[in-house]
C-alpha positions in Angstrom: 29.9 35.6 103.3 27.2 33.6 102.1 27.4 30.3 101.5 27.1 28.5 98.3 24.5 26.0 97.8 25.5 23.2 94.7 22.9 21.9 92.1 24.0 18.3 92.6 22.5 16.9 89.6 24.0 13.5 89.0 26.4 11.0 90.5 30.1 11.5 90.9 32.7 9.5 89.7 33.4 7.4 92.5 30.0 6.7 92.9 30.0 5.1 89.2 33.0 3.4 89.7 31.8 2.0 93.1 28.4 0.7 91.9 30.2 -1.1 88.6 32.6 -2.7 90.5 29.9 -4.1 92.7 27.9 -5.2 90.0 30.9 -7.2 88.8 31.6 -8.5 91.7 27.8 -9.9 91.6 28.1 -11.2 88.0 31.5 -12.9 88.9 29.5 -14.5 92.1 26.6 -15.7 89.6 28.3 -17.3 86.6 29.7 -20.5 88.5 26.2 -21.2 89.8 24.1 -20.2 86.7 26.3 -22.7 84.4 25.4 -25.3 87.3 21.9 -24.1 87.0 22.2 -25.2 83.3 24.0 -28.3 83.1 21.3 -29.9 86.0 19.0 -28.7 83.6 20.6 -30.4 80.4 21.0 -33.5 82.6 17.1 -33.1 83.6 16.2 -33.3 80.0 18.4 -35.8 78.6 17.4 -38.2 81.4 13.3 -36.8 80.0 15.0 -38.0 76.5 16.1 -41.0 77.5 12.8 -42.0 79.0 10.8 -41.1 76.2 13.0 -42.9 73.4 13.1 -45.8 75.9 9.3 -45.9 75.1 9.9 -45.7 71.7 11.6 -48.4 71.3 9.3 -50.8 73.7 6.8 -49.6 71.0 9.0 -51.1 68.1 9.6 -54.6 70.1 5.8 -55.0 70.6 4.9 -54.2 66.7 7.7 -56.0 65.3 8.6 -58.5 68.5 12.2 -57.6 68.2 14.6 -54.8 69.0 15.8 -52.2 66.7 19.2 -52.4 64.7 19.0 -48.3 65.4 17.1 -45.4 66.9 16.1 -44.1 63.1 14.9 -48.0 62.5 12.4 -46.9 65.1 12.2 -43.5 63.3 13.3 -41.9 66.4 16.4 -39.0 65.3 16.9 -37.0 68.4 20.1 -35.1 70.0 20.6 -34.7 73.4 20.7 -31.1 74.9 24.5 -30.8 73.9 23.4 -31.1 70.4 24.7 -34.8 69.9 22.7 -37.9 69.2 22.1 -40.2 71.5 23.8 -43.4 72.0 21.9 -46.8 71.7 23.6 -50.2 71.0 21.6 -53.5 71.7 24.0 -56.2 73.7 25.7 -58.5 71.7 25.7 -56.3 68.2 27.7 -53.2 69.2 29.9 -51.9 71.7 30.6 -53.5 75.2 27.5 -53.2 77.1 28.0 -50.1 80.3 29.0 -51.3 83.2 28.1 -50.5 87.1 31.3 -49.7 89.2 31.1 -53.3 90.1 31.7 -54.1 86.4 28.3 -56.1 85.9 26.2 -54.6 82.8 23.9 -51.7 83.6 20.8 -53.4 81.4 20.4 -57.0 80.5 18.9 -56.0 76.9 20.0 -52.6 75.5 21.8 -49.2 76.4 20.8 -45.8 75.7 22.8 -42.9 77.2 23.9 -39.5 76.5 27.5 -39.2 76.5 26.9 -35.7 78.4 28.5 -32.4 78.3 32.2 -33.7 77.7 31.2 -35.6 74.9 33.4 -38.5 76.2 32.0 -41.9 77.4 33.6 -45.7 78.4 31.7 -48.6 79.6 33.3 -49.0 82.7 31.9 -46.8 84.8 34.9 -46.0 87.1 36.5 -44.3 84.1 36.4 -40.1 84.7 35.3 -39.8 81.2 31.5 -41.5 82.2 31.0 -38.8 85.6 28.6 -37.0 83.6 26.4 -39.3 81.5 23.3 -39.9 81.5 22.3 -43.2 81.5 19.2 -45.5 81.3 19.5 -48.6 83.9 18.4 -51.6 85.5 16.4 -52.2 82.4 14.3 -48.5 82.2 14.2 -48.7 86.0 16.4 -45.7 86.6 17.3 -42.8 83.9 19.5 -40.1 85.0 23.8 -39.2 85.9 25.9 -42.3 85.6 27.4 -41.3 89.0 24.2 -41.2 90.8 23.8 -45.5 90.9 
């Protein structure tokens, strides 16, 4: 007898189910770390944001030698990478001032902070809700995450 010699001409089945469950397993090993990949970047630009309206509104107190009520008095209308507009409130007319966790405010003139990805802020900064905002401090001496002062 003579043996029989096969045309293999494409993959089997195993084969196909082998390679697509290892590309799944690859995706499933990816996501976690590209959505961190993301929100560092979000954070990145907010605290960009943040450092740019900051100079903004310096620009506004040296023309008219006093702060702005609001951002669009210094015809700055901006939202934060999470598509929400930035917070700004100058001490003493708006909201209680942000706090460090040692409860002493984070700026002696005026806040500006993305609330960040949960949407969700509170002045003291021990509360859960502030782990992920991004903050201006020390009076424009440090912009970036809440947690990272």
């Amino acid at each position: 007898m003579m043996p029989r010699h096969y045309n293999k001409q494409g993959f089997t089945l195993v084969e196909l189910i082998v390679v697509t469950a290892i590309l799944g397993i690859l995706a499933l090993m990816s996501t976690p770390l590209l959505t961190q990949y993301v929100n560092k970047t979000k954070s990145g630009r907010s605290a960009a944001d943040i450092r740019n309206l900051e100079k903004g509104i310096i620009a506004y107190i040296l023309e008219k030698n006093a702060l702005p009520a609001t951002l669009a008095d210094a015809g700055m209308h901006q939202l934060d990478p999470w598509e929400r507009p930035y917070v700004y409130s100058v001490h003493g007319s708006g909201p209680a001032p942000l706090e460090n966790f040692l409860g002493d405010p984070l700026n002696s003139d005026f806040d500006l902070y993305s609330m960040g990805a949960d949407g969700a802020s509170n002045a003291a900064a021990a509360d859960p809700t502030s782990s992920d905002d991004i903050v201006r401090a020390n009076d424009g001496a440090f912009s970036g995450l809440r947690t990272g002062l």
